[in-house]
C-alpha positions in Angstrom: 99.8 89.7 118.0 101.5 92.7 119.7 100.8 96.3 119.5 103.8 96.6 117.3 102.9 94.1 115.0 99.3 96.4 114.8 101.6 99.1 114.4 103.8 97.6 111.7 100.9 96.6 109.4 99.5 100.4 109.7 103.1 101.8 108.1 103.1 98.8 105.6 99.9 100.5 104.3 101.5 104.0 104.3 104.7 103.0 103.1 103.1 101.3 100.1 100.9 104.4 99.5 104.0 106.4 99.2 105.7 104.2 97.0 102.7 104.0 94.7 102.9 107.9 94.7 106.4 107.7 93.6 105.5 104.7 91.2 102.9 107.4 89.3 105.3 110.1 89.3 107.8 108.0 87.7 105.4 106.9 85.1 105.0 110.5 84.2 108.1 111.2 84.1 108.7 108.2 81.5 105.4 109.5 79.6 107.2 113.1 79.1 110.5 111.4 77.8 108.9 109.0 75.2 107.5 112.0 73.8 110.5 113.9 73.9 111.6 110.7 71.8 109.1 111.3 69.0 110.1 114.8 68.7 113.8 115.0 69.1 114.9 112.2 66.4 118.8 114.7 66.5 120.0 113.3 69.9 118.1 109.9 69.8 120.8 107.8 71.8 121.0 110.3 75.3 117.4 110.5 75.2 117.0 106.4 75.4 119.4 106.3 77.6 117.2 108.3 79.8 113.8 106.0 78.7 116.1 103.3 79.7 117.2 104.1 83.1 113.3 105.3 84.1 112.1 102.1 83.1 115.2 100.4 85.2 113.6 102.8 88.4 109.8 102.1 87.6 110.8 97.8 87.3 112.8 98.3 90.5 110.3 100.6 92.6 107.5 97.7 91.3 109.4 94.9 92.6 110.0 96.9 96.2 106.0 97.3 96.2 105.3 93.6 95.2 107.7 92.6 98.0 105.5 95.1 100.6 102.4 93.8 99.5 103.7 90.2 100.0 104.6 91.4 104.0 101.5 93.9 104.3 99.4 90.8 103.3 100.8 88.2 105.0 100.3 90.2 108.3 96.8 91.8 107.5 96.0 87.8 107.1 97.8 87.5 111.0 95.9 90.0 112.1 92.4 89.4 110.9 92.9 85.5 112.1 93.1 87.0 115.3 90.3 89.7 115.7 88.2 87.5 114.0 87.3 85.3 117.5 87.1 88.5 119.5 83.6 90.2 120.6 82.6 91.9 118.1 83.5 95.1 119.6 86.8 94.6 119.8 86.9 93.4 116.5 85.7 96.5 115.3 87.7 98.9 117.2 90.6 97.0 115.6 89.6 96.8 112.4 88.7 100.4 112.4 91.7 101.7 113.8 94.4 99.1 111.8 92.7 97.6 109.3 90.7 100.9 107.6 93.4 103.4 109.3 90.7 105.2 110.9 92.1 108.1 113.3 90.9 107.6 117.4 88.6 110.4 116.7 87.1 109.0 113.7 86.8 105.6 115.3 84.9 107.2 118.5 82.6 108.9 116.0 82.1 105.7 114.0 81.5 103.6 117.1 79.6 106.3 119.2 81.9 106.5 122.0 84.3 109.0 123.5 87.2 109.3 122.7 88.6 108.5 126.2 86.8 105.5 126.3 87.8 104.2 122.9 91.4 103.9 124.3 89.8 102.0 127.6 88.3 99.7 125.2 91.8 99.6 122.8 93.8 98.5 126.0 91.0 95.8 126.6 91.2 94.5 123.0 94.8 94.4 123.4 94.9 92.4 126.2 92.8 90.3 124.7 95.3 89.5 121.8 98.1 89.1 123.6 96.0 86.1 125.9 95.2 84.8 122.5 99.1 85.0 121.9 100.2 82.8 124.5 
């Protein structure tokens, strides 16, 4: 397990947040047309033409955020499998900084260190993980 691989998982999470946020605007958007639909019976074939091509963006943004999850997962199952041997220390450094998404300050607070030597103890735990690596 490399730093990037830490890395990676933390903009899995993120990217999948966005995509949710766009997943929910979407949804409203397709909310606002189907009422549109029950009002304006005139121009009914333009106005499914719309339903249907939001529907075709909401499937499609789905399936990109089923295919994230599938990666975030796999990896978050990577990562645990490897903290989960370390002192517990270590483990929860990592799990507070990539696992929750904790900021450094937040994880110094959490842990009651400084912030200086939360990174001493990050390189250790990184070490650490790339010996278990090999």
């Amino acid at each position: 397990m490399t730093k990037e691989e830490l890395r990676e998982y933390r903009w899995l999470v993120k990217n999948i947040a966005n995509l949710e946020d766009r997943l929910l605007e979407l949804e409203s958007i397709a909310t606002k047309i189907t009422t549109t639909l029950q009002q304006d019976v005139v121009d009914c074939s333009s106005n499914q033409s719309k339903m249907a091509d939001q529907v075709a963006s909401i499937i499609e943004l789905q399936d990109t955020i089923n295919e994230q999850l599938t990666k975030m997962y796999a990896l978050q199952k990577k990562l645990q499998d490897k903290i989960c041997d370390m002192p517990e220390r270590e483990k929860c450094l990592l799990t507070l900084k990539y696992i929750e998404g904790l900021t450094w300050e937040e994880v110094a607070v959490e842990m009651g260190y400084s912030w200086q030597h939360i990174h001493r103890l990050h390189s250790i735990a990184l070490r650490m993980l790339n010996k278990k690596r090999r």
